[in-house]
ZAMIPA-861511 format. One line per 10 residues: number of its first residue (from 1); their letters; for each residue x, y negated, z of N, C-alpha, C. Coordinates in pm, whole numbers, plus 32768, in hexadecimal, padded with zeros to 4 digits. Each point is the difference from the previous one (the first is absolute). Example, Ala and Ser with C-alpha at 12.3 -4.5 7.8 and 13.67 -1.06 7.14 Angstrom:
2
1> as> 8527 8239 830C 7FA7 7F89 8000 805A 7F88 8000  7FDD 7F97 7FB8 8052 7F89 8006 7FB3 7F93 8049
//
This chain:
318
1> xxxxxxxxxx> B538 ABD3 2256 7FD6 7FB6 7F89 8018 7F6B 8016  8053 7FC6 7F81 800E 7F62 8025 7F66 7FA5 8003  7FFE 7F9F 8043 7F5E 7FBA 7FBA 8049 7F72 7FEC  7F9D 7FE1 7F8B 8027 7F74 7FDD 7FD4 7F9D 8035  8059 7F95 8029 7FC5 7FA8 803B 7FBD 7F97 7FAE  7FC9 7FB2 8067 7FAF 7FB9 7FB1 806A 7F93 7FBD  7FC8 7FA6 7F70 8062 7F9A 7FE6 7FEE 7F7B 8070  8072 7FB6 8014 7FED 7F9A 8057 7F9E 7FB0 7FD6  7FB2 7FBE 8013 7F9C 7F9B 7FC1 8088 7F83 7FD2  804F 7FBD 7FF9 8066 7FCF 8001 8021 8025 7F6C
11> xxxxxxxxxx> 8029 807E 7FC6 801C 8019 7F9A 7F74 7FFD 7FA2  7F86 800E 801F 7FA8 7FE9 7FAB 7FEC 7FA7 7FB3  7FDD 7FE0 7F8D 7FEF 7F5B 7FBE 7F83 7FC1 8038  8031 7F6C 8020 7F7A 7FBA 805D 7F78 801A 7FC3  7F86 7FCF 8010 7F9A 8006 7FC7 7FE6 7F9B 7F59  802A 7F95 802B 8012 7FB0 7F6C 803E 803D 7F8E  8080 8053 8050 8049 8041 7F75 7F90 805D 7FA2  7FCB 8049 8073 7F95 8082 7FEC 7F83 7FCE 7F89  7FDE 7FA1 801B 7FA4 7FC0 7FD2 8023 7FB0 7F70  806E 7FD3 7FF0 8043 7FD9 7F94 801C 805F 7FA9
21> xxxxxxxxxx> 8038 807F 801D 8005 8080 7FC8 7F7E 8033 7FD8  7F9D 7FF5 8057 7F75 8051 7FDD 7FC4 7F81 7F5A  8028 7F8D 8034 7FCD 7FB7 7F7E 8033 800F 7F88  809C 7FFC 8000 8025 8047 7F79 7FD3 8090 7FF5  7FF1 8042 8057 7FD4 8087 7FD1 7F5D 7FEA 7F97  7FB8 7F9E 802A 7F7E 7FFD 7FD7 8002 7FC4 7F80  8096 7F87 800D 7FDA 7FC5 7F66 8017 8063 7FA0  808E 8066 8044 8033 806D 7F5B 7F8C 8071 801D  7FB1 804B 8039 7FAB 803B 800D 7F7F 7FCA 7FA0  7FCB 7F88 8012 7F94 7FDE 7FD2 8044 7FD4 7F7D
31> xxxxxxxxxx> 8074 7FCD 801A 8026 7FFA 7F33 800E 8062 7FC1  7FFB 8066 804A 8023 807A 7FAC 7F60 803F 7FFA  7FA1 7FFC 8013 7F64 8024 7FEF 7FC0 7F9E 7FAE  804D 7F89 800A 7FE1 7F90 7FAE 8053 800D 7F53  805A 803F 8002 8033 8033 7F5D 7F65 8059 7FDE  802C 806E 8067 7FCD 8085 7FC5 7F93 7FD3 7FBD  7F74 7F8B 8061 7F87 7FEE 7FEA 7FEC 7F86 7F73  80AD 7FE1 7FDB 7FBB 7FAB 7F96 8056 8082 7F99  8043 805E 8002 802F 8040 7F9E 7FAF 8024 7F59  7F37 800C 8030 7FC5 7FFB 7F75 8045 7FAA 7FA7
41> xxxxxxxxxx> 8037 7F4C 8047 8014 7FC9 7F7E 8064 8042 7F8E  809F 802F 8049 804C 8030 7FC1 7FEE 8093 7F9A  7F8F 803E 8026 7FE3 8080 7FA8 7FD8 7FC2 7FC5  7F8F 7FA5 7FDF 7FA4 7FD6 7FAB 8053 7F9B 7F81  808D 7FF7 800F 8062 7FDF 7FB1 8046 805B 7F9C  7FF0 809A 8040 8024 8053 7FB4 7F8C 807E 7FEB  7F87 7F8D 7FFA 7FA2 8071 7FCE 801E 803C 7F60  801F 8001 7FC1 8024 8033 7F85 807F 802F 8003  8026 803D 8057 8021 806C 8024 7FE1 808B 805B  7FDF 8068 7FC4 7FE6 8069 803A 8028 8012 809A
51> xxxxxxxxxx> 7FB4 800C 8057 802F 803F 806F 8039 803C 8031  803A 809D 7FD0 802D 8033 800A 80A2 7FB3 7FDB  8013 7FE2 7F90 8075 7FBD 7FCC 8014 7F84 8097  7F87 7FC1 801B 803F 7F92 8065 8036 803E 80AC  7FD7 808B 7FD9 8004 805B 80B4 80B6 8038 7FEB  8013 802F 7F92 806A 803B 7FDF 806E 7F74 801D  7FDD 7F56 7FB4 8088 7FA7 801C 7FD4 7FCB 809D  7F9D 803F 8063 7FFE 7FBD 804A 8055 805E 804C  7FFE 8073 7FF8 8055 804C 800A 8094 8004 8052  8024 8017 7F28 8087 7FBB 8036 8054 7F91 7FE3
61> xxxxxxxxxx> 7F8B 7F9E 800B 8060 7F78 801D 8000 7FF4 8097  7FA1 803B 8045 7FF6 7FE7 809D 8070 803B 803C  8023 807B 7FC4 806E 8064 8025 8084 7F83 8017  8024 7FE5 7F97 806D 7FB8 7FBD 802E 7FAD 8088  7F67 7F9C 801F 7FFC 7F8D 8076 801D 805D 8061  7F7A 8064 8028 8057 803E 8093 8064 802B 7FF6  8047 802B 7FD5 80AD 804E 8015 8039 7F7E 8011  7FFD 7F87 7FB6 8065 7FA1 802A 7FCE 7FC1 8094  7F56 8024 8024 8000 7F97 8081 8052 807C 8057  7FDF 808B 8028 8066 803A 8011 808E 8005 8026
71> xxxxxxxxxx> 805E 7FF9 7F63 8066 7FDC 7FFF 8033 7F9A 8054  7FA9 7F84 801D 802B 7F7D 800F 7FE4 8012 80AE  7FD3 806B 801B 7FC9 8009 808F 807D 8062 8034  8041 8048 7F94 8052 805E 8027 7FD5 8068 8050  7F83 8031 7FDE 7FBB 806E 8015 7FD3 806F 7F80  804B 8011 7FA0 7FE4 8048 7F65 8017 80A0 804F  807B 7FEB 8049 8016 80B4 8025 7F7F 8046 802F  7FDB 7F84 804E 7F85 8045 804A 7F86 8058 7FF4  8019 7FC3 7F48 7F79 8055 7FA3 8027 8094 800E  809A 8056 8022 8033 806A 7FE9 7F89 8066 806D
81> xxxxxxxxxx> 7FCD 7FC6 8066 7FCD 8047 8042 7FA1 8036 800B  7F9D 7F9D 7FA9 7F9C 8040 7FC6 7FF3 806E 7F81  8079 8008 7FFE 800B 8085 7F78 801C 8097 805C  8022 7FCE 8083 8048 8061 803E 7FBF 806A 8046  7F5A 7FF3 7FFC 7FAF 804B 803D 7F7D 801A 7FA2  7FE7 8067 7FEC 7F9A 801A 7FA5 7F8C 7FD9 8002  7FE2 800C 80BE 7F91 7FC3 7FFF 7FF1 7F65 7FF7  8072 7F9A 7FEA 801A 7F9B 7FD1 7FB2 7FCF 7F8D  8056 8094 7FB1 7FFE 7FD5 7F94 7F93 8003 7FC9  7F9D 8065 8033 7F6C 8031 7FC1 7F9C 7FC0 8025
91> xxxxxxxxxx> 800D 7F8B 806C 7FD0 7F89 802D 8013 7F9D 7FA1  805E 7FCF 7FD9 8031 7F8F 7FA5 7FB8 802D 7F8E  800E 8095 7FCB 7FC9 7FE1 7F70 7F66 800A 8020  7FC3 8014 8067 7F75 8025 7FCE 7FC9 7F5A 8042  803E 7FC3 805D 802C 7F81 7FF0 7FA8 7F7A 7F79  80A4 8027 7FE4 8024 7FC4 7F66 7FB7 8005 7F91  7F8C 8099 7FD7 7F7A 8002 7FB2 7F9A 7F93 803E  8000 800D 8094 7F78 7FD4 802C 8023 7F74 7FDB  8072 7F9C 800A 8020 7FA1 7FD3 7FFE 7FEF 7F75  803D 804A 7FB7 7FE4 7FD5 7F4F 7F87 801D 7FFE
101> xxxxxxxxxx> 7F81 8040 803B 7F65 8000 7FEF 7FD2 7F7B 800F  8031 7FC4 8061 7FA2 7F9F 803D 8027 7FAB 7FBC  80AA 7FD0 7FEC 8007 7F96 7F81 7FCE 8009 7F82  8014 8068 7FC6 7F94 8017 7F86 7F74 8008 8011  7FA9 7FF0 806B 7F81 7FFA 7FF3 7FEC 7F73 8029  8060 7FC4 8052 7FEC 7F77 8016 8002 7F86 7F3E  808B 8041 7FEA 801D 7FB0 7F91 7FBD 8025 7FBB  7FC0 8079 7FD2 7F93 8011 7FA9 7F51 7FB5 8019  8003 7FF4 8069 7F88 7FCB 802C 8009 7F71 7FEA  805C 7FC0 802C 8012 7F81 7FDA 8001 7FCE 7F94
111> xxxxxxxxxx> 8021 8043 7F84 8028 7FBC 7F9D 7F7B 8041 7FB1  7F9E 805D 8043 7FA2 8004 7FB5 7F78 7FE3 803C  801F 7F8A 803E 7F95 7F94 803D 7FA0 8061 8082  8034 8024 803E 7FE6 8044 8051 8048 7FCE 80A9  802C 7F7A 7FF1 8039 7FBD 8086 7FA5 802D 8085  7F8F 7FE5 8008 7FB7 8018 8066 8006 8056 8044  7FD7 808A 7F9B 801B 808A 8008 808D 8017 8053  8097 7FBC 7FCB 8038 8020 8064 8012 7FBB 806C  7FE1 7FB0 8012 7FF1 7FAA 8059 7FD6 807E 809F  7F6E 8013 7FE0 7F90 808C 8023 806D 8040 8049
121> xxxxxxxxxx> 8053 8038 7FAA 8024 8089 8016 809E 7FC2 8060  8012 7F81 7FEB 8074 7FC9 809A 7F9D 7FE7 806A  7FA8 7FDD 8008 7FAC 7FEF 805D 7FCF 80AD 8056  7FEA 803D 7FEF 7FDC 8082 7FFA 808C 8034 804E  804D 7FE9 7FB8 80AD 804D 804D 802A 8012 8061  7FAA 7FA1 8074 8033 8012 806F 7FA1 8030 805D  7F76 8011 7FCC 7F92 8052 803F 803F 809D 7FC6  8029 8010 7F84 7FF3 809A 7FD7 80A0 8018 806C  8073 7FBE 7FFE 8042 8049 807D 8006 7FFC 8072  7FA3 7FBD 800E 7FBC 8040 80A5 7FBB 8080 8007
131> xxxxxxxxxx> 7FCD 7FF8 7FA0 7F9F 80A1 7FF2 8055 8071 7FD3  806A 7FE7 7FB8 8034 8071 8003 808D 7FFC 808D  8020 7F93 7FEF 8042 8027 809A 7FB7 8063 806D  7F63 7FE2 8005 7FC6 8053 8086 7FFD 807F 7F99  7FEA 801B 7F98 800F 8065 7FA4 8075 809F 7FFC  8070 7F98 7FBD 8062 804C 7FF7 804E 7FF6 8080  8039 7F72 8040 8056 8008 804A 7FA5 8021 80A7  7F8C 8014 8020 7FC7 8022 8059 7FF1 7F5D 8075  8015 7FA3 7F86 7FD2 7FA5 8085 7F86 7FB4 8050  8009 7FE9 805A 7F7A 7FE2 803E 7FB6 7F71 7FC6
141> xxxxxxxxxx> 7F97 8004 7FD6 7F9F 7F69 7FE1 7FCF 7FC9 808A  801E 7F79 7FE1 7FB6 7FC6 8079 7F66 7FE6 7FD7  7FA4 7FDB 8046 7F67 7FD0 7FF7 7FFD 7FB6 7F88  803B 7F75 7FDC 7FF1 7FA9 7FA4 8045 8052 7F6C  805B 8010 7FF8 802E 8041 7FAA 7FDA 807A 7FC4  7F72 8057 8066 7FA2 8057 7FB4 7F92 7FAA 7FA7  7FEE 7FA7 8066 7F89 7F9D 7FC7 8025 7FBE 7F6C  8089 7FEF 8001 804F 7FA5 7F8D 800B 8063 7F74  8031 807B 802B 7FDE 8079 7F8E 7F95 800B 7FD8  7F83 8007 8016 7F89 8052 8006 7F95 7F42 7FC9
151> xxxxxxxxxx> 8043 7F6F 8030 7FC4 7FE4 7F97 8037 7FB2 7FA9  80A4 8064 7FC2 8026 7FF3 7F76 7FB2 8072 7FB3  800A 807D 804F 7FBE 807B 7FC6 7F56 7FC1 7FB9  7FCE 7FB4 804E 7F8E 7FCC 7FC3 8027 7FAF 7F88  8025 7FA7 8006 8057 7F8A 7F97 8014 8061 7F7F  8059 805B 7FF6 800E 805F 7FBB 7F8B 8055 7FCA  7FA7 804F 8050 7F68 8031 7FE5 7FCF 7F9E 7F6B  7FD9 7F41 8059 7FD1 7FF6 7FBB 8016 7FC8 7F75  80A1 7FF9 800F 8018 7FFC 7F45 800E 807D 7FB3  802A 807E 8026 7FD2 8052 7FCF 7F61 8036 7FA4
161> xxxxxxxxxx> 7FAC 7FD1 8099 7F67 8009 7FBB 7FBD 7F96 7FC4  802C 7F92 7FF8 7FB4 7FC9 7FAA 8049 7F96 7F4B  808A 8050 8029 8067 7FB2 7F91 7FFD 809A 7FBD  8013 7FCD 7F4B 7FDD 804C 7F98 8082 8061 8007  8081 8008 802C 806B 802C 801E 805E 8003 80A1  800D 805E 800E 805C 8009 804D 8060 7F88 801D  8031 7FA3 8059 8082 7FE6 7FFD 807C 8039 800B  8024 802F 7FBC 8075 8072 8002 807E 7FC7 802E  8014 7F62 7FC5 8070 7FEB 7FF5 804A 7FB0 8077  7F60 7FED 8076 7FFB 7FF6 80A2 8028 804C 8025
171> xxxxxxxxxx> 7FEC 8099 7FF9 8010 8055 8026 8070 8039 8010  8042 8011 7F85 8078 8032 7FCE 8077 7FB3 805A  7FE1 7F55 7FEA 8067 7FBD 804D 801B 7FFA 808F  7F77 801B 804E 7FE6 8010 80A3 802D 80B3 7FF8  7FED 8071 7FE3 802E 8050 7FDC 8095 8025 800F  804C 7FB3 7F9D 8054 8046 8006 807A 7FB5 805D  7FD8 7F62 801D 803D 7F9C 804E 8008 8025 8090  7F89 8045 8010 7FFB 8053 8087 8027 8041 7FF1  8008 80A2 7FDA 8039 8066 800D 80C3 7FB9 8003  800C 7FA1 7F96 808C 7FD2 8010 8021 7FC8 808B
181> xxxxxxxxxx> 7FC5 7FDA 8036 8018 7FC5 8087 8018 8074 8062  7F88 805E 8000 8027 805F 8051 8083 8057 7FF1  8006 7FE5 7F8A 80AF 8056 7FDA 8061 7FB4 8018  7FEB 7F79 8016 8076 7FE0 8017 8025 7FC1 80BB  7FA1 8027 8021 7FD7 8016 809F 8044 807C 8016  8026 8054 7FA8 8033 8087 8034 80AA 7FD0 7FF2  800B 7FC8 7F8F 809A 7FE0 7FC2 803E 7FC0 8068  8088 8045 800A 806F 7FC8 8078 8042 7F62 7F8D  7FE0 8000 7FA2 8052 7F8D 7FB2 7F8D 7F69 7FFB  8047 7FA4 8024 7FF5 7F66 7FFD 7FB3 7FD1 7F96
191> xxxxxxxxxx> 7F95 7F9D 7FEE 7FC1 7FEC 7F6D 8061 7FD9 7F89  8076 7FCD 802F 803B 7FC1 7F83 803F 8082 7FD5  806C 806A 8065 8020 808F 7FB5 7F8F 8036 7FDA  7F95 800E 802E 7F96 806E 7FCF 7FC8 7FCF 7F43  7FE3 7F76 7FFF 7FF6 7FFD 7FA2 8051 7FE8 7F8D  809E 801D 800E 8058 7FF6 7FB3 801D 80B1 7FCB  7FEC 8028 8084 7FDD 809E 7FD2 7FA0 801C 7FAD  7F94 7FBD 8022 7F9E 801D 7F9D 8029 7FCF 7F66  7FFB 7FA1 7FDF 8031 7FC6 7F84 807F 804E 7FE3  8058 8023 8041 806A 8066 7FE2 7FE0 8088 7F93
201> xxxxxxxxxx> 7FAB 802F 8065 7F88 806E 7FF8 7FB8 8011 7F3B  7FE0 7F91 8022 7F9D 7FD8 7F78 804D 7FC6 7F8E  8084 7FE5 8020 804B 7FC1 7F7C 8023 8047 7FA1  8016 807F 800C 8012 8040 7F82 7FAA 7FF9 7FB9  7F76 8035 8061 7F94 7FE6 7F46 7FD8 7F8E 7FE1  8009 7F91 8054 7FB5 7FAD 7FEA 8088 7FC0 7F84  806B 8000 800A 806C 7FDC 7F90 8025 805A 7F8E  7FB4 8060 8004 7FF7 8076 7FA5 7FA8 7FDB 7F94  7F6A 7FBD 8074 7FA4 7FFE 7F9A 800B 7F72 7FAA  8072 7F82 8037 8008 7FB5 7FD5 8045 7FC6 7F38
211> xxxxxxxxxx> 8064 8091 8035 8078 8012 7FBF 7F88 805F 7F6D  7FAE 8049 8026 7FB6 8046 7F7A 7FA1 7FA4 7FDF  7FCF 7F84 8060 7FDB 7F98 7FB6 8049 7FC6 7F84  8088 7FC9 8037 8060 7FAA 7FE3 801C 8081 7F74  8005 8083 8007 8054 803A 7F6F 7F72 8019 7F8D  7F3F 7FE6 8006 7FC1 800E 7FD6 8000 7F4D 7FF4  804E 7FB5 8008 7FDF 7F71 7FAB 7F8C 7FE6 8058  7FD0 7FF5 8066 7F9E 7FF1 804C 8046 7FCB 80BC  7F89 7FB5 8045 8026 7FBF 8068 802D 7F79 8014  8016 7FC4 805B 800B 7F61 8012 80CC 7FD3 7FB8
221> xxxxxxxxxx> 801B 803A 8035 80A1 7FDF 7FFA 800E 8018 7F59  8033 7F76 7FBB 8027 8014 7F55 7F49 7FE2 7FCF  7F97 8003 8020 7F75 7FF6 7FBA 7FC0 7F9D 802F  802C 7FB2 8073 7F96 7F92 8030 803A 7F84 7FEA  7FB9 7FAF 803D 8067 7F7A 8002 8085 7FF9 80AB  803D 7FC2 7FF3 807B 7FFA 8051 7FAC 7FDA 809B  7F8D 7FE4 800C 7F83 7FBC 8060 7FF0 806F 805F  7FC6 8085 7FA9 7FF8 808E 804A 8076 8065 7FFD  8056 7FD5 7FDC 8067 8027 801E 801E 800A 8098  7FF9 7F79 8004 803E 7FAF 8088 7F98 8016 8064
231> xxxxxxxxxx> 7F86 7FF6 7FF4 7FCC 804E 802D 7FB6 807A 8025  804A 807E 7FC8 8025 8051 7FF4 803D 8040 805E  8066 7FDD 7FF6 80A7 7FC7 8082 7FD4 7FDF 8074  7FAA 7FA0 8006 800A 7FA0 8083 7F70 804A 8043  7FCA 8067 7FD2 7FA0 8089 802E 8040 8013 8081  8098 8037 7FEE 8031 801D 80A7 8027 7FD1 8061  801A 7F6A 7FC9 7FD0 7FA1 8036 7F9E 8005 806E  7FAE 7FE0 7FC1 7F5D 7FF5 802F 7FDF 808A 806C  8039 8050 7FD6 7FEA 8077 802F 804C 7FE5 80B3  8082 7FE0 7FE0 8064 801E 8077 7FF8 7F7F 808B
241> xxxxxxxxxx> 8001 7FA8 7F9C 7FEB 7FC2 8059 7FAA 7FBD 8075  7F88 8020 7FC7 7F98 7FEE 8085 7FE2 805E 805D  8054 8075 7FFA 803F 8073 8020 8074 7FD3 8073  8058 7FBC 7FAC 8042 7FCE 8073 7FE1 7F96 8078  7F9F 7FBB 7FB5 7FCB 7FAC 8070 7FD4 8004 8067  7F98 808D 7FF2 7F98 8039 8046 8061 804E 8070  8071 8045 7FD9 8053 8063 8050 8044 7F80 8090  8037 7F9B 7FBD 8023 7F94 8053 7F9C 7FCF 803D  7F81 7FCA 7FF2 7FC3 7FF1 803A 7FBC 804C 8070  7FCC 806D 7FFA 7FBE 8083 803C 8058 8008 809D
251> xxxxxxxxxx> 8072 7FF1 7FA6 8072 8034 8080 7FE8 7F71 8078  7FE3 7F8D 8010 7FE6 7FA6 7FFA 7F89 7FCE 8071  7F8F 8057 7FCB 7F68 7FFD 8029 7FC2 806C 8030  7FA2 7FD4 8071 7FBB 8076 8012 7F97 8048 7FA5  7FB5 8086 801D 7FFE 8055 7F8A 7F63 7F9C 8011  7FCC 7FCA 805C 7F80 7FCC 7FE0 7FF7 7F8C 7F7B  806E 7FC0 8015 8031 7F8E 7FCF 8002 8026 7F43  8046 806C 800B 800F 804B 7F6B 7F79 801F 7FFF  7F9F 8020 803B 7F7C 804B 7FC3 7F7D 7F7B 7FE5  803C 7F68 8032 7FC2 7FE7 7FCB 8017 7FE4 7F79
261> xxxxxxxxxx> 8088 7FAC 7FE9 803C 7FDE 7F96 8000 803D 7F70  7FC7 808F 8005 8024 806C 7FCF 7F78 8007 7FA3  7F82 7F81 8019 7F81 7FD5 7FAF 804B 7FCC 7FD3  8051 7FBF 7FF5 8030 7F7C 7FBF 7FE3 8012 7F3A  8075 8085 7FEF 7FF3 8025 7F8F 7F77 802F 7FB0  7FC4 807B 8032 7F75 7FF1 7FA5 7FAD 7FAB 800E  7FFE 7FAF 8086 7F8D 7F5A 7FC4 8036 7FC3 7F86  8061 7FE3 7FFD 8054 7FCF 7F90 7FC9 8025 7F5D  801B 8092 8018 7FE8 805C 7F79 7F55 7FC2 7FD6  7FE3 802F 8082 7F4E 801A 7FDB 7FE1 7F52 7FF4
271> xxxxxxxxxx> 8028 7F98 7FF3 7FC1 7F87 7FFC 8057 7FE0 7F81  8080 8037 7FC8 8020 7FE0 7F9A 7FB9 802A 7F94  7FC7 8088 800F 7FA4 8043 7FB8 7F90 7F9F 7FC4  7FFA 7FD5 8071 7F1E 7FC6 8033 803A 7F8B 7F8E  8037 7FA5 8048 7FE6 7F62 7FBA 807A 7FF7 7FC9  8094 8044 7FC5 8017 7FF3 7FAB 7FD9 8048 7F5B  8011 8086 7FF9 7FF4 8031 7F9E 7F53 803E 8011  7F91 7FC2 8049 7FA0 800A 7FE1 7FBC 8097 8005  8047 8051 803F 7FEB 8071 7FF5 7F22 8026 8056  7FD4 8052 7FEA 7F6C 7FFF 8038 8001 8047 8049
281> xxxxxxxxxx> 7FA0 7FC8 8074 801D 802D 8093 7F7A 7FFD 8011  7F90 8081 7FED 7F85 8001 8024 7FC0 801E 805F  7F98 7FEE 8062 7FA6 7FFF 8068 8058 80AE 8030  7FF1 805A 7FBD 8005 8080 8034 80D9 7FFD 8037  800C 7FB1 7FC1 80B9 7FF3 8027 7FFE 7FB3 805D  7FBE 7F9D 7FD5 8017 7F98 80A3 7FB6 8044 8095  7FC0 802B 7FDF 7FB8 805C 808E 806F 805A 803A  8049 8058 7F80 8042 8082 8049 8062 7F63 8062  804B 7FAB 7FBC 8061 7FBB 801E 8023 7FE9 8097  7F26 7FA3 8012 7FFE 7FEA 807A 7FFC 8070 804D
291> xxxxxxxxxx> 7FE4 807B 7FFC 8013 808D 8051 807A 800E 804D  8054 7FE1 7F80 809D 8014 8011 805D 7F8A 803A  7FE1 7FB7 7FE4 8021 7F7F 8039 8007 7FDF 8092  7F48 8039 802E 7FF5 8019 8090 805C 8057 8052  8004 80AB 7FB2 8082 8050 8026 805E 7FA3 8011  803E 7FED 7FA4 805C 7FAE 8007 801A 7F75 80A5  7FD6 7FCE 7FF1 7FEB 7FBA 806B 801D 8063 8088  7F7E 8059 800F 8017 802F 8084 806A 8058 800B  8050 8032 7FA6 807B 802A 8005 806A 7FC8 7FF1  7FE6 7F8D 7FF2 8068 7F6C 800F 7FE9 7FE5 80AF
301> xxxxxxxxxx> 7FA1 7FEA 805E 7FDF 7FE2 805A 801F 8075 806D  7FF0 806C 7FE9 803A 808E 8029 80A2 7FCB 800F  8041 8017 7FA2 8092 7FF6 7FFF 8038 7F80 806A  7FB5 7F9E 7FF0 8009 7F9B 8043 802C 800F 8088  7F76 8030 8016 7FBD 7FFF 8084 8099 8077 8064  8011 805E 7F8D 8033 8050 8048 80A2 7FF7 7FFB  8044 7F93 7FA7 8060 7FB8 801D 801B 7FC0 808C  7F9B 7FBA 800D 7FF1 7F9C 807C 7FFC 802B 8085  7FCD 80C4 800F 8017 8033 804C 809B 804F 7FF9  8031 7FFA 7F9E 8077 8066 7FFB 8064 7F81 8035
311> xxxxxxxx> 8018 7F6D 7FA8 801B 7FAF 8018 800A 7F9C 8051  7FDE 7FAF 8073 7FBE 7FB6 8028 807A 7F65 8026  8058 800E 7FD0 805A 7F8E 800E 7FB0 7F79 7FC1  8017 7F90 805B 7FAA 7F91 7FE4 804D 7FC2 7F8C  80A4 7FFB 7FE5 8022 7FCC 7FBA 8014 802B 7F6C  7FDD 8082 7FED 7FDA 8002 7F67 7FC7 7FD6 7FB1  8012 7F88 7FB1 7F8B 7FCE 7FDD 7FC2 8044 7F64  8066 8057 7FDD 7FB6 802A 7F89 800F 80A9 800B
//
């Protein structure tokens, strides 16, 4: 058996380079959690438009963008391979629902003053796939990270019992954002192919249902002003590109580095909520918050901690 040798330290890039690299990784990383977390403003532009209608052009205008970043990468063949195995393929589409769920419960939530709520349910996302990681994929919890479940599981308890409704639309989004993660933890394909597959996936109906808009005299395109049109369009936009940021960046940084950054976006949501659009945030919400918040933390400090043991190079600085 051949063994590989080690690389010369010589061919490695010095430490400054490393470090210069890790910083752009953090600025397009954190700019890209930094779109996502101001994205309420842009729905809240096309609130008078149906959701469903805004999931369908986010669709496929996103499609449109990924095939050309693609193209321009000279990687388009590459999508062929994911058609080429069934169990590919039955990944991608069940995939691709859990994604048009979560954008439609996101964009629906948003535009019906419900920011906080999703805010909740990004916050929540990365406690619920830990739990189903030890779940489905059989993996082990460390000490902090039981502690970090168990007091979101409280956080959760207590908006359930003492709020007049369910938060569903927490739920739904931590839900199905996880289960998407874990599927795509299984997927042999890259985030930028996986989600071009997906949108692939979803373009027929979602341009199906556009087009029986468009022949019932109904929908944005020909009925609005030229304003939502454009933004309309610039949906996949919004969609793709902090997508791409995040992929460049990630590659970039260590995974601790991504988990903190990765608050970035629902603080965002949930304070645009609070003190811009005024949304009400009562004693029984702010309690679950701090529950979750704490999770949060010690499963921020977990990851850390256990970076630093997997890791221990002095010159990483991010």
């Amino acid at each position: 058996m051949n063994k590989i040798s080690p690389t010369p330290a010589s061919v490695l890039p010095p430490p400054a380079a490393r470090n210069s690299e890790a910083r752009r990784g953090v600025l397009m990383a954190g700019g890209s959690f930094l779109l996502w977390g101001l994205l309420p403003f842009y729905w809240k532009q096309l609130q008078a438009v149906p959701a469903t209608e805004l999931i369908c052009h986010r669709m496929v205008w996103s499609l449109f963008f990924l095939l050309a970043v693609l193209a321009a990468q000279g990687t388009l063949r590459g999508l062929a391979a994911a058609f080429a195995s069934p169990r590919l393929v039955a990944l991608n589409t069940l995939a691709s629902l859990l994604l048009a769920a979560n954008w439609l419960t996101y964009v629906w939530g948003v535009n019906h003053d419900r920011i906080i709520e999703t805010s909740l349910g990004y916050f929540l996302s990365p406690l619920c796939y830990v739990a189903l990681g030890r779940v489905l994929l059989r993996e082990r919890l460390r000490s902090l990270q039981w502690v970090a479940i168990i007091l979101a599981t409280l956080g959760v308890a207590l908006l359930l019992l003492r709020l007049d409704h369910a938060p569903w639309i927490a739920f739904l989004l931590a839900g199905t954002w996880s289960f998407y993660g874990i599927l795509k933890k299984k997927s042999a394909l890259g985030s930028l192919q996986g989600l071009t597959v997906e949108t692939l996936l979803l373009f027929p109906f979602a341009a199906a249902w556009l087009l029986w808009l468009a022949a019932r005299d109904g929908g944005v395109f020909g009925h609005a002003a030229a304003s939502l049109h454009v933004l309309a369009i610039g949906s996949g936009l919004v969609t793709a590109v902090p997508l791409l940021m995040f992929a460049w960046g990630a590659q970039r940084l260590r995974f601790t580095t991504i988990g903190l950054l990765q608050y970035l976006g629902p603080t965002l949501q949930f304070l645009i909520g609070l003190l811009v659009y005024h949304e009400p945030l009562g004693a029984p919400q702010l309690r679950a918050f701090v529950f979750i918040w704490a999770g949060l933390l010690l499963y921020t400090a977990d990851g850390f901690l256990a970076g630093r043991a997997r890791q221990p190079a002095p010159d990483a600085s991010f």
